[in-house]
C-alpha positions as a Markdown table, in Angstrom:
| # | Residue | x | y | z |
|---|---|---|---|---|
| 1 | Unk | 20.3 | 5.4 | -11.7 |
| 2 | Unk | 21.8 | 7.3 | -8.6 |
| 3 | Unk | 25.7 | 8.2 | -7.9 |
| 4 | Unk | 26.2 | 5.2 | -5.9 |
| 5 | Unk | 24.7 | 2.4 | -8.4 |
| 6 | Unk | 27.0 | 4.0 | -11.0 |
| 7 | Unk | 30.2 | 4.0 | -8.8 |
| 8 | Unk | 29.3 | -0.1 | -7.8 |
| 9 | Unk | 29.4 | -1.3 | -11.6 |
| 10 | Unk | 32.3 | -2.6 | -12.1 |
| 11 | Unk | 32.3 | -1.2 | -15.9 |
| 12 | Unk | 32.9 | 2.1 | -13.9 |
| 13 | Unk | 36.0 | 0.8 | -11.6 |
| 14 | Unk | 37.7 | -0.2 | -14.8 |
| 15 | Unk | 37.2 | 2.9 | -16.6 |
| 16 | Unk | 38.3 | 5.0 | -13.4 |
| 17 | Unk | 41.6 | 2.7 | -13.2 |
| 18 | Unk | 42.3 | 3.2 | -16.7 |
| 19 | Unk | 41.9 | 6.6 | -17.0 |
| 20 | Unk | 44.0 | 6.5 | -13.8 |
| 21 | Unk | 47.1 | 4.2 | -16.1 |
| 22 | Unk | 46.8 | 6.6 | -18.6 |
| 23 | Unk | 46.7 | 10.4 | -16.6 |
| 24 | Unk | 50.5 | 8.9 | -15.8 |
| 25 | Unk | 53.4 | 10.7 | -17.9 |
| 26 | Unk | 55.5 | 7.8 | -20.3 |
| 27 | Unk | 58.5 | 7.2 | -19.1 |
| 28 | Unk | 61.5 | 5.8 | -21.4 |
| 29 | Unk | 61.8 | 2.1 | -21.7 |
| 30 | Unk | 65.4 | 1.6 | -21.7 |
| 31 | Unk | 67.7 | -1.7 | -21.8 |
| 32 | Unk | 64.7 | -4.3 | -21.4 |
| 33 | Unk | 62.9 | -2.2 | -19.5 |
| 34 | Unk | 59.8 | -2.2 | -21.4 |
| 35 | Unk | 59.0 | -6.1 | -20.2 |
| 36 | Unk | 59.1 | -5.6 | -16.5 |
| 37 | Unk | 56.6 | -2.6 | -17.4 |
| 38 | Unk | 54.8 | -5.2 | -19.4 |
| 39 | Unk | 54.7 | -7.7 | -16.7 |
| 40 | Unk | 54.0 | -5.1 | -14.4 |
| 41 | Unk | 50.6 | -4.1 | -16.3 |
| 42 | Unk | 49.3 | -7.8 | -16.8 |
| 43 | Unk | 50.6 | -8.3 | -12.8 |
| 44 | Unk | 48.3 | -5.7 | -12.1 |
| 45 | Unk | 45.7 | -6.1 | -14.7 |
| 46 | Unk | 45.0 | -9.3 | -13.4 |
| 47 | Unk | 44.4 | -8.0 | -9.7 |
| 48 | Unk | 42.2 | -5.5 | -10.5 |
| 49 | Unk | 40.5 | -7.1 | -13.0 |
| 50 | Unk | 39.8 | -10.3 | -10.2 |
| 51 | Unk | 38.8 | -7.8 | -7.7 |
| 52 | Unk | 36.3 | -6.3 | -9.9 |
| 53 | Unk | 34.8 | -9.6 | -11.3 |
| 54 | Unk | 31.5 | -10.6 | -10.1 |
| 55 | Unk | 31.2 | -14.1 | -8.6 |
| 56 | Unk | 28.8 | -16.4 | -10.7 |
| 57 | Unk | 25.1 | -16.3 | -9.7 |
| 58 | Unk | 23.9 | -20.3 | -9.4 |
| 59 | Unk | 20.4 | -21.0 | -9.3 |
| 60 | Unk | 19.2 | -22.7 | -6.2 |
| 61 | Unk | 19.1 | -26.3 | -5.5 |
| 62 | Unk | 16.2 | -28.0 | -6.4 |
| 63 | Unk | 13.9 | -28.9 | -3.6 |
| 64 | Unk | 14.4 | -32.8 | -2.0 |
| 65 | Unk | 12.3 | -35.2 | -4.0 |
| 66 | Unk | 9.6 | -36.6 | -1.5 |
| 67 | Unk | 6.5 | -38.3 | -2.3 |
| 68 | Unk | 4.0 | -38.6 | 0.0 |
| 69 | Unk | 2.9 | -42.5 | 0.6 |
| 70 | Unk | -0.3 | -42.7 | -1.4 |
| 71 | Unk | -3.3 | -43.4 | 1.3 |
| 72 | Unk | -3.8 | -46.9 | 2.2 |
| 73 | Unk | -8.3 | -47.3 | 2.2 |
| 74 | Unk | -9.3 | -50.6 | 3.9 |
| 75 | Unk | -12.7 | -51.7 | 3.2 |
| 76 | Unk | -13.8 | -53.1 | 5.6 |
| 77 | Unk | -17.5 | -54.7 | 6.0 |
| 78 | Unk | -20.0 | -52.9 | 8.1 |
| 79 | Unk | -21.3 | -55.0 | 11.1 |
| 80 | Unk | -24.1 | -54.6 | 13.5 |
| 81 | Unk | -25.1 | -56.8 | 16.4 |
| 82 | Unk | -28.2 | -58.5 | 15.9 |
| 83 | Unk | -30.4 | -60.1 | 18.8 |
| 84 | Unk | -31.8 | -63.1 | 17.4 |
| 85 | Unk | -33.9 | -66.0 | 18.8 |
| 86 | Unk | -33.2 | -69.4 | 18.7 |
| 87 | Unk | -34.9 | -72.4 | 20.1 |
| 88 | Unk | -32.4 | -74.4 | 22.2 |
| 89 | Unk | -34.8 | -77.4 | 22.7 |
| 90 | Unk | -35.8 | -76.2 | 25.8 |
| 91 | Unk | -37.3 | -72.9 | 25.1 |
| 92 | Unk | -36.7 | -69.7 | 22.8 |
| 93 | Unk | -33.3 | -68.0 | 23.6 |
| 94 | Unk | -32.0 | -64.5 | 22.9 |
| 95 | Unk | -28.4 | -64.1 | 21.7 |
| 96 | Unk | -26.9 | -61.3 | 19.9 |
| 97 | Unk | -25.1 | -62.4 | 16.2 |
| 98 | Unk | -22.6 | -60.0 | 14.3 |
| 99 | Unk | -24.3 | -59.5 | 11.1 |
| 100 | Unk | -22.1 | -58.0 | 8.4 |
| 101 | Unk | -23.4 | -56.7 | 5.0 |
């Protein structure tokens, strides 16, 4: 792990701001004193401890939900045109018939 993925953990921001809180000398905690130094820390806890939480990782939506129209097969017969003869009392005529199987 390099310098600069250490320093972007927040683990490591936390422990450089407490060491930080703690490096300061004590002062005395005189007349009530002690509760705005109280309210102070949590103040400031709380803002640093925001600023270094990580925003929740969602997973991604799902994909939209389409299903393809299932393919329509028309069966249709097979047709030719036939020339056939008929007699038409007259004579023998040609005409052409559709013939379907």
């Amino acid at each position: 792990m390099t310098l600069l993925g250490t320093v972007r953990q927040p683990t490591t921001w936390a422990l450089a701001v407490s060491l930080l809180v703690w490096s300061v000398s004590p002062t005395r905690a005189e007349n009530g004193q002690i509760a705005a130094g109280i309210a102070g820390g949590l103040i400031g806890g709380a803002l640093i401890g925001g600023a270094l939480a990580s925003r929740p990782v969602y997973a991604p939506p799902p994909p939209p939900v389409y299903y393809y129209p299932a393919p329509v097969v028309v069966e249709e017969p097979i047709c030719r045109i036939v020339r056939r003869s008929y007699w038409d009392g007259y004579g023998y005529r040609i005409r052409e018939v559709r013939f379907c199987d």
